[in-house]
BAFI-3210 file (N, C-alpha, C; in Angstrom, 3 decimals, decimal comma, padded with zeros to 6 digits):
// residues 302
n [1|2|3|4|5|6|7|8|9|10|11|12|13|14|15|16|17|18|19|20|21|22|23|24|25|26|27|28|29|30|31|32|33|34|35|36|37|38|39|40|41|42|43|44|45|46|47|48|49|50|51|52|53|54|55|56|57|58|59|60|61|62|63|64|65|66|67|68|69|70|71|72|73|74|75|76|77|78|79|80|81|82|83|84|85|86|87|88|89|90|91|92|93|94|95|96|97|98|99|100|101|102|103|104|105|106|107|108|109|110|111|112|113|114|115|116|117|118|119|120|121|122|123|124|125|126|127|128|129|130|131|132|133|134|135|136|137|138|139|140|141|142|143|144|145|146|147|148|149|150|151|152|153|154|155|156|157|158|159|160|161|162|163|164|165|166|167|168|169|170|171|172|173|174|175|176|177|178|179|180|181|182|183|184|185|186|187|188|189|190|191|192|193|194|195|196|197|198|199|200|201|202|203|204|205|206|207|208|209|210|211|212|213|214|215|216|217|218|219|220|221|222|223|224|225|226|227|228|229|230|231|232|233|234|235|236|237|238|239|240|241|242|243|244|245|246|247|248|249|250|251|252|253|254|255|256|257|258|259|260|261|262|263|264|265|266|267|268|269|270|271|272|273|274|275|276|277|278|279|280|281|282|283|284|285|286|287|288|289|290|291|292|293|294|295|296|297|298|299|300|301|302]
n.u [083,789|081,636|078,549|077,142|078,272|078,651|077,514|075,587|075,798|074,186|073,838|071,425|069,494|066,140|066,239|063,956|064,125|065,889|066,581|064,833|065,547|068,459|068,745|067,326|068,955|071,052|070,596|069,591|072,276|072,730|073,027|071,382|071,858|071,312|071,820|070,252|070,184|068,992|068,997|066,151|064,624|062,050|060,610|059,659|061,695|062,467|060,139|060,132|062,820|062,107|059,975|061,641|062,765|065,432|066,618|065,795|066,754|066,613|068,705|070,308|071,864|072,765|073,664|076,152|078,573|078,145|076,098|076,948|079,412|077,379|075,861|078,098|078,970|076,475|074,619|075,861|076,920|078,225|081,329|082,516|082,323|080,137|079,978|078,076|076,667|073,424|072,497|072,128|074,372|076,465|077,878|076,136|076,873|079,587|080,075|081,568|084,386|084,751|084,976|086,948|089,680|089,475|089,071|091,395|092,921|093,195|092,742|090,886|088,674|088,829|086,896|087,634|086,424|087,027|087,646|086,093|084,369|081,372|080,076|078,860|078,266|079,759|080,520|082,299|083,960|083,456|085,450|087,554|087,961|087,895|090,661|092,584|092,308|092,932|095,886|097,061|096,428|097,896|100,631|100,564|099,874|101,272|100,351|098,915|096,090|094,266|091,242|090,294|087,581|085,742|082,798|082,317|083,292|084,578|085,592|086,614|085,027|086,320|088,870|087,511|086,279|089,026|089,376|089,793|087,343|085,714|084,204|081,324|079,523|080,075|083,054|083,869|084,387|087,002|088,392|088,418|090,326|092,654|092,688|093,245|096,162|097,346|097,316|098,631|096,989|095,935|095,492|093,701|093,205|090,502|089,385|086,153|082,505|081,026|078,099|075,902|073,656|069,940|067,566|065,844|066,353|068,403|071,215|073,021|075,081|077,530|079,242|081,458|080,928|081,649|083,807|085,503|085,416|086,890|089,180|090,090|089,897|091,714|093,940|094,064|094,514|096,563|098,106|098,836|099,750|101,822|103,600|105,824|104,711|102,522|103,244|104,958|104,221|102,968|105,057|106,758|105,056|105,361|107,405|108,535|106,754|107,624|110,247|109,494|108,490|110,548|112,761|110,918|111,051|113,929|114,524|113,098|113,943|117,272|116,705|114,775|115,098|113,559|111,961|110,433|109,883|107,392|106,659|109,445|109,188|107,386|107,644|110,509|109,077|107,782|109,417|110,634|108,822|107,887|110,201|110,946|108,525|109,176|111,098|110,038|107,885|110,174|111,095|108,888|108,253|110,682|110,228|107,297|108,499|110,478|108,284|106,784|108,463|108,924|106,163|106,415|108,080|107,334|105,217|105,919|107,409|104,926]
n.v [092,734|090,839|091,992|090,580|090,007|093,032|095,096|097,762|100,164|102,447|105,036|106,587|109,728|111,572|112,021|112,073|113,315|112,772|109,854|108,082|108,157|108,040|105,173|104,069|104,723|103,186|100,521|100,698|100,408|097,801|096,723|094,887|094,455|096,394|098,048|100,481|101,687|103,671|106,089|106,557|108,259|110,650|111,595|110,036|108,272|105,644|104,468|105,407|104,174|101,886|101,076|101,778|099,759|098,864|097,131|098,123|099,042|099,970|101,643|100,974|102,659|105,774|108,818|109,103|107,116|105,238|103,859|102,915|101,558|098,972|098,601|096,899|095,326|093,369|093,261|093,191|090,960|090,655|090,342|093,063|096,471|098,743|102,647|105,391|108,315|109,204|111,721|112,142|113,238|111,669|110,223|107,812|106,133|106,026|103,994|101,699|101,872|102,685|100,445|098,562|098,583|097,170|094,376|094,091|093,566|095,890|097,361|099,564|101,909|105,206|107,886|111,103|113,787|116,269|116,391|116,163|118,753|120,150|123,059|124,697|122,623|122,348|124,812|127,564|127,898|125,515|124,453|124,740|124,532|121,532|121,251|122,104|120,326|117,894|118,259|118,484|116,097|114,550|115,533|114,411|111,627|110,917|110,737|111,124|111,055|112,771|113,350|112,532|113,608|112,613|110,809|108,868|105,506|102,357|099,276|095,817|093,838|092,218|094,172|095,789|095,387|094,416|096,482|099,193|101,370|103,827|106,674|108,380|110,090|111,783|111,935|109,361|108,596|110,011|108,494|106,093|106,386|106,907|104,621|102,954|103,909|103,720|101,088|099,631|099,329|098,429|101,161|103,368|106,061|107,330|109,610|111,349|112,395|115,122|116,568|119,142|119,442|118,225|120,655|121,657|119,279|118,954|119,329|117,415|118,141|119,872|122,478|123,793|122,665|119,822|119,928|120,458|118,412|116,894|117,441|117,211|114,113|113,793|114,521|113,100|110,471|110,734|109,802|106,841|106,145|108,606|109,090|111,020|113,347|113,802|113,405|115,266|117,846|118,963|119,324|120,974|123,657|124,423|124,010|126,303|128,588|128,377|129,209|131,536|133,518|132,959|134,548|136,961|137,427|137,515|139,831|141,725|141,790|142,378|144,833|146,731|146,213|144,505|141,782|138,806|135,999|134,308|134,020|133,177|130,764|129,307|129,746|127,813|125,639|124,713|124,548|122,791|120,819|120,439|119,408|116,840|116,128|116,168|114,507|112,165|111,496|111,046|108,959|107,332|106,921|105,505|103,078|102,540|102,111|099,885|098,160|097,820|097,138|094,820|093,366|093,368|091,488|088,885|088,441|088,087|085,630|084,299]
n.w [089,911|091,315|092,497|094,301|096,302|097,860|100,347|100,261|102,157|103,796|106,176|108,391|109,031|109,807|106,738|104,484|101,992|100,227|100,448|099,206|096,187|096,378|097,444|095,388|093,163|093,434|093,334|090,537|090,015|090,314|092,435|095,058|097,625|099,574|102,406|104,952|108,051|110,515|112,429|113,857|112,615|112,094|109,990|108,005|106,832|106,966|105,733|103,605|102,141|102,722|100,800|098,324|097,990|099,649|102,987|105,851|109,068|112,570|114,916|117,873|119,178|118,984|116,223|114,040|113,884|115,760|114,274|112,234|113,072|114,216|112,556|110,556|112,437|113,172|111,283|108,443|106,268|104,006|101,935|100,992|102,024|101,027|102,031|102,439|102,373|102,919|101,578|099,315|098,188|096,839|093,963|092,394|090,088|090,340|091,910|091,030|090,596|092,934|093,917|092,518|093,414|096,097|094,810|093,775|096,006|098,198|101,229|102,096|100,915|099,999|099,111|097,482|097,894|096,139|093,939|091,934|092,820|092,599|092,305|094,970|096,683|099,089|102,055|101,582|104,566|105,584|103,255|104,091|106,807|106,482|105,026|106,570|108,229|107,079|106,320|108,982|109,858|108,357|108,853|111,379|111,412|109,299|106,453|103,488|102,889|101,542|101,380|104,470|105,485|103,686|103,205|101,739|101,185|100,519|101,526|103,023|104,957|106,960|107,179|108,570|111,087|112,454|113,193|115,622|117,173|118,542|118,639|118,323|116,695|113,890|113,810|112,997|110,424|110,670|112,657|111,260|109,437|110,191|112,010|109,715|108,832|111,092|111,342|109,383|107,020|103,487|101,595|099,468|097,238|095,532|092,921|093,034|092,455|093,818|094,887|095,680|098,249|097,856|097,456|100,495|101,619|104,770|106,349|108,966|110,282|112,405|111,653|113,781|116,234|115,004|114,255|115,843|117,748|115,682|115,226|118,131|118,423|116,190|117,632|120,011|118,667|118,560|120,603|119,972|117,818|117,071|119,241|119,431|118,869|120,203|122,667|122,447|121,276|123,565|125,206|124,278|124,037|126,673|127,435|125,955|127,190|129,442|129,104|128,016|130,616|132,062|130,455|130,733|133,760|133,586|132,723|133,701|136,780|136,107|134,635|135,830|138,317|140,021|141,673|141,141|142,260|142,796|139,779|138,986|139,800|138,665|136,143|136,539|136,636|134,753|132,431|133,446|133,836|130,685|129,476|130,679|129,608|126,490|126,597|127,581|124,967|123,021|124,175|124,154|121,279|120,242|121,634|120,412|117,574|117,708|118,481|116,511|114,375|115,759|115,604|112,624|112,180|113,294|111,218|109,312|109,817|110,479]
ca.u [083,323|080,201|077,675|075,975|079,506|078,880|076,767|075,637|075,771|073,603|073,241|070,634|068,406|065,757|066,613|063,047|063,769|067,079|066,961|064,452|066,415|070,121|068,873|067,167|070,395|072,260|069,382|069,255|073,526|072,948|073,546|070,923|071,934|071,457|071,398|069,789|070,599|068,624|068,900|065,022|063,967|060,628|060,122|059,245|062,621|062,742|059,203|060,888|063,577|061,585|059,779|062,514|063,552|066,320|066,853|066,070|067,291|066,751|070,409|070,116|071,788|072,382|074,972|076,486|079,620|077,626|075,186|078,087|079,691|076,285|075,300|079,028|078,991|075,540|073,812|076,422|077,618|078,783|082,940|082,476|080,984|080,049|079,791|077,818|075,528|071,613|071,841|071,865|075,659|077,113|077,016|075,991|077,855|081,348|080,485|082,285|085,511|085,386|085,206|087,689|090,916|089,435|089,299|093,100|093,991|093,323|091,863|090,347|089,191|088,176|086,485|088,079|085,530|087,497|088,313|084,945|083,131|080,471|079,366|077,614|078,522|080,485|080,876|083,692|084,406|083,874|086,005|088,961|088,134|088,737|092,137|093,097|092,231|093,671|097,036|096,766|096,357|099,579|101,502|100,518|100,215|102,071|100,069|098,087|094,626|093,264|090,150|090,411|086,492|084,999|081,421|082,026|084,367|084,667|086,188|086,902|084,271|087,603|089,415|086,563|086,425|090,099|090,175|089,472|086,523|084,638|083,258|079,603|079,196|080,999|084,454|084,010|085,374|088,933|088,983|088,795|091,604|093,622|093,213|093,930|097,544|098,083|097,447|099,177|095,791|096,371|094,321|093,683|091,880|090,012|088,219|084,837|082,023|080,232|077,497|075,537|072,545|068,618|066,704|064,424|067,286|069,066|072,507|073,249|076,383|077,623|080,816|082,322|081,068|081,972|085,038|086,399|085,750|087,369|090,600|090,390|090,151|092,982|095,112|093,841|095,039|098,039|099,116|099,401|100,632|102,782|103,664|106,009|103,917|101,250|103,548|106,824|103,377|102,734|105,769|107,228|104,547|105,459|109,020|108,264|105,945|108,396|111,228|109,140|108,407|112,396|113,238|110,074|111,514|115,280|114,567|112,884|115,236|118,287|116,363|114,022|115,652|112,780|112,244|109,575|110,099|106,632|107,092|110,209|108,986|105,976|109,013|111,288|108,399|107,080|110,400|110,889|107,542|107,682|111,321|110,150|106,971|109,852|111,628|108,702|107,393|111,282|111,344|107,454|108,592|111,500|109,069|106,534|109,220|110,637|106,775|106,472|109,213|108,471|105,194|106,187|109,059|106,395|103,799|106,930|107,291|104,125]
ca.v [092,266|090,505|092,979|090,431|090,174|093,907|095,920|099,396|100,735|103,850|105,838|108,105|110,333|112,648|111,756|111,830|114,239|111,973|108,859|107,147|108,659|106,956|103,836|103,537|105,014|102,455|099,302|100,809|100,086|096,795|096,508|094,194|094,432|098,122|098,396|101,604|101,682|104,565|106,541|106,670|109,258|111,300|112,699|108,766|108,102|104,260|103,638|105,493|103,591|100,328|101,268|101,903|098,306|098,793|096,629|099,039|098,765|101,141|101,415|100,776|104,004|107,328|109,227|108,794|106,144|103,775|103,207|102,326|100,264|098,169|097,713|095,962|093,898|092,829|093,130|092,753|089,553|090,861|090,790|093,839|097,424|100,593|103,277|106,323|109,003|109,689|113,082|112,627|114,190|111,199|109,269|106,070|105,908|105,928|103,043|100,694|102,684|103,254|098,960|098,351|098,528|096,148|093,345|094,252|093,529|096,859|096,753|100,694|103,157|106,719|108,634|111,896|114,953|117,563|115,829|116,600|119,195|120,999|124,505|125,429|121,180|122,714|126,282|128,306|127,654|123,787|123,775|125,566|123,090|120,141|121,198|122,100|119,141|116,854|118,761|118,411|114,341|114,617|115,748|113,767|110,301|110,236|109,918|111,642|110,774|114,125|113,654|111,795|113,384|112,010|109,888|107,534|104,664|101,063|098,191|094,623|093,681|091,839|094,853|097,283|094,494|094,833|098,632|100,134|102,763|104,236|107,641|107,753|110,998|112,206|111,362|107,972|109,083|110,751|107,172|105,011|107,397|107,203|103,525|102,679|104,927|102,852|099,177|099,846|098,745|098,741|102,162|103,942|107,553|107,538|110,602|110,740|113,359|115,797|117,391|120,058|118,598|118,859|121,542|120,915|118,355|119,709|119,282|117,077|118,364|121,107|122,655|124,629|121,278|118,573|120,037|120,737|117,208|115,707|117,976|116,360|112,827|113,017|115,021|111,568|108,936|110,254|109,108|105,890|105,963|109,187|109,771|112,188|114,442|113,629|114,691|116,476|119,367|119,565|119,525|122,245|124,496|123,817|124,627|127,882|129,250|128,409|130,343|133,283|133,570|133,369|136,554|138,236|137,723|138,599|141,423|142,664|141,852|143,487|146,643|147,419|145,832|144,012|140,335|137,539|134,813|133,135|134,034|132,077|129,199|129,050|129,463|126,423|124,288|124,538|124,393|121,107|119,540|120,676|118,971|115,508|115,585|115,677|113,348|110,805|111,507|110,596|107,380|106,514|107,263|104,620|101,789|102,163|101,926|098,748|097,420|097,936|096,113|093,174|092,855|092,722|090,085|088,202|088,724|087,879|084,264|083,441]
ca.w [091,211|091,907|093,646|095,766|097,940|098,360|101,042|099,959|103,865|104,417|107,604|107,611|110,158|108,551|105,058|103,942|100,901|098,989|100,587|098,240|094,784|096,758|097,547|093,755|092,290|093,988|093,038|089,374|089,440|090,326|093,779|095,640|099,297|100,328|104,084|105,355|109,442|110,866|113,639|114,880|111,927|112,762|109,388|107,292|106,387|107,067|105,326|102,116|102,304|102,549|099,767|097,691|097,822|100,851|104,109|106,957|110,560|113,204|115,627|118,757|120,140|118,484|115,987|112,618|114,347|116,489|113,295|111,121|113,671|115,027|110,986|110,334|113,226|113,389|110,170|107,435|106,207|102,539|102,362|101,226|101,950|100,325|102,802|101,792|103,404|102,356|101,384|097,729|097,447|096,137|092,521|092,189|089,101|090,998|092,920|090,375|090,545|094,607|094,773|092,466|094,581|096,941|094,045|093,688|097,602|098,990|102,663|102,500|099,857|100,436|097,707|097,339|096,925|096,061|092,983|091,420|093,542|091,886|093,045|096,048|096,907|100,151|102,058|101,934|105,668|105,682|102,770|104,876|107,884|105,626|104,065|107,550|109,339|106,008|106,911|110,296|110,049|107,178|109,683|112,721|111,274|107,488|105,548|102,497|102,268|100,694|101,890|105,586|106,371|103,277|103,987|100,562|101,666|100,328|102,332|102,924|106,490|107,897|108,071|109,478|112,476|112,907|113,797|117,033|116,679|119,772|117,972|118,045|115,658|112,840|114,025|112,411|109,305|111,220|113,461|110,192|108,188|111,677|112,027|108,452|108,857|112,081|111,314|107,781|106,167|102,070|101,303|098,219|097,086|093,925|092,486|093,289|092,623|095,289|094,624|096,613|098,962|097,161|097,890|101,507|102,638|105,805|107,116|110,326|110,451|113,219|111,623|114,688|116,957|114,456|113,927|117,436|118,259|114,803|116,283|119,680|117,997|115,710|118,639|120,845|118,339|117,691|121,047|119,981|116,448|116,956|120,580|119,916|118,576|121,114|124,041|121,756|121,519|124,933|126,301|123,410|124,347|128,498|127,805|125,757|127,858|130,694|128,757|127,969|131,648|132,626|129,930|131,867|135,014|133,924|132,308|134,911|137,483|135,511|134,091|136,691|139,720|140,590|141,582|140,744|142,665|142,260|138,461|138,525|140,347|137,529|134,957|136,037|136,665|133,133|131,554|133,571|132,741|128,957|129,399|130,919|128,615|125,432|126,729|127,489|124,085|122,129|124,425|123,659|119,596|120,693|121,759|119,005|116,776|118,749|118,972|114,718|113,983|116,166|114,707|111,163|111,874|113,775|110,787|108,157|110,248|110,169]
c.u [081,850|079,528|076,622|077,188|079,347|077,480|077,148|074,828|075,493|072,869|072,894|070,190|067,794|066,130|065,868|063,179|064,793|066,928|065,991|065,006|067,448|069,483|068,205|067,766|071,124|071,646|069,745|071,104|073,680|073,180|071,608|070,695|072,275|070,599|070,991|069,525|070,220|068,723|067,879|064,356|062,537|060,390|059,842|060,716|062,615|061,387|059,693|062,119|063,673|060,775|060,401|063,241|064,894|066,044|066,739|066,357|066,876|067,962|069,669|070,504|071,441|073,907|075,394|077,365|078,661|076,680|076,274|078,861|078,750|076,035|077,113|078,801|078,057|074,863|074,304|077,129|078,355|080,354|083,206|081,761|081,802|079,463|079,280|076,860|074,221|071,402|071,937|073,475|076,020|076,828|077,371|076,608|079,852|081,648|081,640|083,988|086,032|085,321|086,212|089,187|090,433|089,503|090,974|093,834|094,059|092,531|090,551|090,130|088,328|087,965|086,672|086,597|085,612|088,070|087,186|084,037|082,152|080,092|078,022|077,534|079,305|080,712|082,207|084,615|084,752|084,742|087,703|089,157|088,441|090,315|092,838|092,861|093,152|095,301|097,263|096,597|097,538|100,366|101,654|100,429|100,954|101,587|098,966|096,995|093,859|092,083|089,526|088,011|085,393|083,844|081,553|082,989|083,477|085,993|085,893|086,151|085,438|088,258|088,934|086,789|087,961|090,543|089,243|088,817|086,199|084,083|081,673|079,149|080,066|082,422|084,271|085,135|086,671|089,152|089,392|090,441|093,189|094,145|093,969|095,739|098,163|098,458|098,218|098,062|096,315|095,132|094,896|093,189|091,536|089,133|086,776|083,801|081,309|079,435|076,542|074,303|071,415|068,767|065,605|065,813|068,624|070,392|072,619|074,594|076,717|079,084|081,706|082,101|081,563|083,703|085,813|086,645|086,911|088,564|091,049|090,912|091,112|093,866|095,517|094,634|096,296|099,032|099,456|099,768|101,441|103,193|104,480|105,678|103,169|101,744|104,399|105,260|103,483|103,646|106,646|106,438|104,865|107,021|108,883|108,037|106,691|109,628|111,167|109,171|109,740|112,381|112,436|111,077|112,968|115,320|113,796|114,022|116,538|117,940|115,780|114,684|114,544|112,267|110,919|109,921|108,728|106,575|107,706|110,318|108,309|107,542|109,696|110,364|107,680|108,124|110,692|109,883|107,618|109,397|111,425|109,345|108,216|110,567|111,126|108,478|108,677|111,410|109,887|107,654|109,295|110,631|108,494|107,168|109,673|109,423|106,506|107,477|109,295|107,748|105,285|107,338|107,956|105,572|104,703|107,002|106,197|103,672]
c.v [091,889|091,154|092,050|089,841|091,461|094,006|097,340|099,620|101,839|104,206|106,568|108,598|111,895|112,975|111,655|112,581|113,373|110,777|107,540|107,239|107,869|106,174|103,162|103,582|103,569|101,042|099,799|100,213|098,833|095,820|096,217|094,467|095,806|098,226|100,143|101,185|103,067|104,987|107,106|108,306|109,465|111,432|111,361|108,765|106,833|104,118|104,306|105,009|102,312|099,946|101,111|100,711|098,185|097,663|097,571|098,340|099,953|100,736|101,625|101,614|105,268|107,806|108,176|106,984|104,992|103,306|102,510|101,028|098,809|097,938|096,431|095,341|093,132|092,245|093,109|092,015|089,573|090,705|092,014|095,016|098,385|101,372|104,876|107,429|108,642|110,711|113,335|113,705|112,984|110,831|107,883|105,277|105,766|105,310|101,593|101,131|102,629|101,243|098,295|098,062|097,406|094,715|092,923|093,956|094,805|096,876|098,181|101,547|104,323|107,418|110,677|113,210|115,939|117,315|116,244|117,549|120,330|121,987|124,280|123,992|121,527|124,075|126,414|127,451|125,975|122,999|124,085|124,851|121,811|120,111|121,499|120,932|117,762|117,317|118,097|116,930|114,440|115,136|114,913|112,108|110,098|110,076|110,523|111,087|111,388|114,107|112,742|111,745|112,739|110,508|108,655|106,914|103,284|100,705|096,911|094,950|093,104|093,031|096,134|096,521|094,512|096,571|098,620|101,562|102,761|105,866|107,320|108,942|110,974|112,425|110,248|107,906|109,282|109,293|106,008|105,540|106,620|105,409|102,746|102,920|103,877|101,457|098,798|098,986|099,473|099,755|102,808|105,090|107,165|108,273|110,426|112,282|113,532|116,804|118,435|119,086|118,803|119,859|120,856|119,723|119,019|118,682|118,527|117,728|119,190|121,853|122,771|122,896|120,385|118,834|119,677|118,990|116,316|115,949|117,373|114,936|112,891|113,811|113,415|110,672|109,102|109,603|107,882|105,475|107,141|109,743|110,744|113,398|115,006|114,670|115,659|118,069|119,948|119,584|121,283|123,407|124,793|124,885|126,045|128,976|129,633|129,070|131,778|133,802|134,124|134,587|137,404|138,258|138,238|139,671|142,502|142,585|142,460|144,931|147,190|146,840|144,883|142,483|139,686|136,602|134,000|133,084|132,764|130,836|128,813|128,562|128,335|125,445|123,806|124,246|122,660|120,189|119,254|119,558|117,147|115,255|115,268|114,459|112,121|110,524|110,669|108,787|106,599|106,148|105,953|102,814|101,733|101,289|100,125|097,625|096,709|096,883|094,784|092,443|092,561|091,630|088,312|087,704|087,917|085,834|083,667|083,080]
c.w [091,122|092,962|094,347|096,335|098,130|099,399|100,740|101,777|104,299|105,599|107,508|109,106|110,012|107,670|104,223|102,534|100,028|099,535|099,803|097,047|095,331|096,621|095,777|092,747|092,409|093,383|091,128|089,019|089,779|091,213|094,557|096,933|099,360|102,141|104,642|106,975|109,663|112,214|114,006|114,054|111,837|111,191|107,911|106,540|105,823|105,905|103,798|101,717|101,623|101,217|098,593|097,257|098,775|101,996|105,041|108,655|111,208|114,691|116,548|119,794|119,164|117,779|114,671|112,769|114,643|115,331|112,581|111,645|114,380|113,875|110,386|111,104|113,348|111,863|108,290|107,235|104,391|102,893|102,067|101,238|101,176|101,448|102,311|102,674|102,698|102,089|100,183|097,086|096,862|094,963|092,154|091,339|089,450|092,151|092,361|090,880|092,540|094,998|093,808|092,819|095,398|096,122|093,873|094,774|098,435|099,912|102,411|100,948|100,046|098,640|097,967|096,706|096,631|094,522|091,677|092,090|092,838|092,797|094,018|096,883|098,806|100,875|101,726|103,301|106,005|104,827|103,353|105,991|107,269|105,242|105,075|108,665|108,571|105,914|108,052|110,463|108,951|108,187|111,000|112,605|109,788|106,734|104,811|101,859|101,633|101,447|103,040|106,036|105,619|103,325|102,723|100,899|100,938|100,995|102,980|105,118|107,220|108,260|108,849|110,815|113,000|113,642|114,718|116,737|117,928|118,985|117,709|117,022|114,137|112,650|113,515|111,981|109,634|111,627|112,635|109,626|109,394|112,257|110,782|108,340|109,992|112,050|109,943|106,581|104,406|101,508|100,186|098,061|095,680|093,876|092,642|093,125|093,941|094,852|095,846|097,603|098,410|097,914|099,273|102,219|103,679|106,147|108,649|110,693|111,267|112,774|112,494|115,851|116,717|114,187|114,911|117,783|117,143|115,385|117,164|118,911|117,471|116,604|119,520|120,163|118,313|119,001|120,793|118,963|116,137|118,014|120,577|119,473|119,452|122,480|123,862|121,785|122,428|125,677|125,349|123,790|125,829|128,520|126,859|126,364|129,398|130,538|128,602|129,380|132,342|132,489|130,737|132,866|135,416|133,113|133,229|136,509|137,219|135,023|135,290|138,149|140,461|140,377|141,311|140,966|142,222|140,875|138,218|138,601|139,346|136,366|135,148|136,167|135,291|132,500|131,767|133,253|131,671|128,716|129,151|129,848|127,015|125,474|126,654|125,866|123,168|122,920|123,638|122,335|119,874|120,554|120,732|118,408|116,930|117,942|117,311|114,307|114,300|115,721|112,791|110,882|111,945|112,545|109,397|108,669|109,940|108,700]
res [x|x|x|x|x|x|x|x|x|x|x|x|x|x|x|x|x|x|x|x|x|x|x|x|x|x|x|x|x|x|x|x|x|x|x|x|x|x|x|x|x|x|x|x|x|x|x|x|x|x|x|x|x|x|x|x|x|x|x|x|x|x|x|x|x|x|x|x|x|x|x|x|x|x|x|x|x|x|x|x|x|x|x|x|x|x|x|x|x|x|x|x|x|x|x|x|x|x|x|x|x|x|x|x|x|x|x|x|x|x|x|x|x|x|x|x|x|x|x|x|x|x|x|x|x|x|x|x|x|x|x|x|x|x|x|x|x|x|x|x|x|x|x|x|x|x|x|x|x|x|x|x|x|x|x|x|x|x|x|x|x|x|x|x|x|x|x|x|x|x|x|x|x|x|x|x|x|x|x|x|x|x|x|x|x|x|x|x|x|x|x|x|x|x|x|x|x|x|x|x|x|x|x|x|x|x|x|x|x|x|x|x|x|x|x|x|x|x|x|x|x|x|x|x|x|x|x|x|x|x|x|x|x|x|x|x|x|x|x|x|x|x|x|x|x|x|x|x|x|x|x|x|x|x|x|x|x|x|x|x|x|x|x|x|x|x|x|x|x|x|x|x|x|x|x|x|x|x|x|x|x|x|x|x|x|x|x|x|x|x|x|x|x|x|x|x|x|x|x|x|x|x]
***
């Protein structure tokens, strides 16, 4: 591949301690166009940056997402990008490898960091939120990405503009994985190292915050690439909760003699919501299905 069709695409904010070493890693492999898109860093990020031989920007709102999405639409005209952080975990050396696939026809490629992770590169806990959230999207959209929250991505600028993002933090990452799975974009994993962060370079990251929300987000998408998951949950939990309720109320009514009427009202009204909500969810499954097939007869014609 010719590295002046790429963009090396770094979002940073207080990155003053790795972000001149990345962007000269990335310049020493050959790569020209390195965009650095900041989010309004206090601590001389941008002027080490600029230094460094980079393109800086400063985004126009706030948050890992809206930088990523305001530098594709505005300020990159490469066909394709390299997507990376500033904190000095990745290697510059496994940018050849993470843009290969796209030479081959592949729309997406995620760089896997569990494939190489060097000690002390991840906690304990964030590595137990990853393998539970990379489950947790394998089950809800199909599809085995290994490493859905990974920050190293290469991909073709046509099909970043095709997907539907609104995440302005660190949901990016889940909304790309999530759209990729939905639009049947041609995605790949390839090994990739991860190393720990310097010394003096801090963490944006909030585990227990960043997490909760990545949860919400891929609970959100799946209504519309697995509805019956979306509502077959909430109505399975509806009608459980509305069965446990019943046994309360007839086992107390037959052992003890004693009644629960507003109990039981609670009880059939949950059983019938959780009932409805399955039902909705197997017709919604229905449609998709329907919707998918139309579009690839449609897509087969043209």
């Amino acid at each position: 591949m010719d590295y002046a069709d790429v963009c090396v695409l770094i979002p940073t904010y207080n990155e003053a301690e790795t972000i001149a070493d990345v962007v000269a890693d990335y310049r020493d492999e050959g790569f020209s166009n390195v965009l650095v898109i900041d989010g309004d860093s206090t601590d001389g990020t941008r002027e080490l940056a600029d230094e460094a031989g980079a393109r800086v920007v400063v985004q126009s709102g706030s948050g890992k997402g809206q930088a990523v999405r305001e530098a594709v639409e505005k300020y990159v005209e490469a066909e394709y990008v390299l997507m990376l952080d500033g904190d000095g975990t990745y290697e510059a050396a496994d940018a050849t490898k993470m843009l290969e696939p796209l030479e081959e026809g592949y729309d997406h490629v995620i760089g896997n960091r569990f494939a190489d992770m060097r000690a002390g590169a991840m906690t304990r806990l964030n590595q137990i939120g990853n393998k539970i959230i990379n489950r947790a999207f394998g089950l809800i959209h199909g599809q085995d990405f290994r490493d859905i929250l990974s920050g190293y991505r290469a991909f073709t600028r046509e099909s970043f503009l095709q997907m539907t993002l609104t995440s302005d933090g660190f949901g990016i990452e889940t909304e790309m994985a999530v759209e990729c799975a939905k639009r049947g974009f041609k995605t790949t994993v390839v090994p990739t190292t991860y190393y720990p962060r310097p010394s003096g370079s801090n963490t944006n990251l909030h585990p227990i915050r960043d997490g909760g929300i990545i949860f919400l987000e891929l609970y959100r998408r799946a209504k519309t690439n697995n509805p019956l998951f979306y509502f077959g949950s909430v109505g399975l939990a509806s009608t459980a909760a509305g069965l446990g309720l019943a046994l309360y109320v007839g086992y107390e009514w037959v052992v003890r003699s004693i009644s629960h009427e507003v109990i039981a009202v609670v009880s059939a009204a949950g059983i019938l919501f959780g009932v409805q909500l399955l039902m909705f969810g197997v017709l919604s499954d229905l449609i998709l299905s329907l919707h998918r097939d139309q579009m690839k007869r449609i897509e087969e014609l043209e």
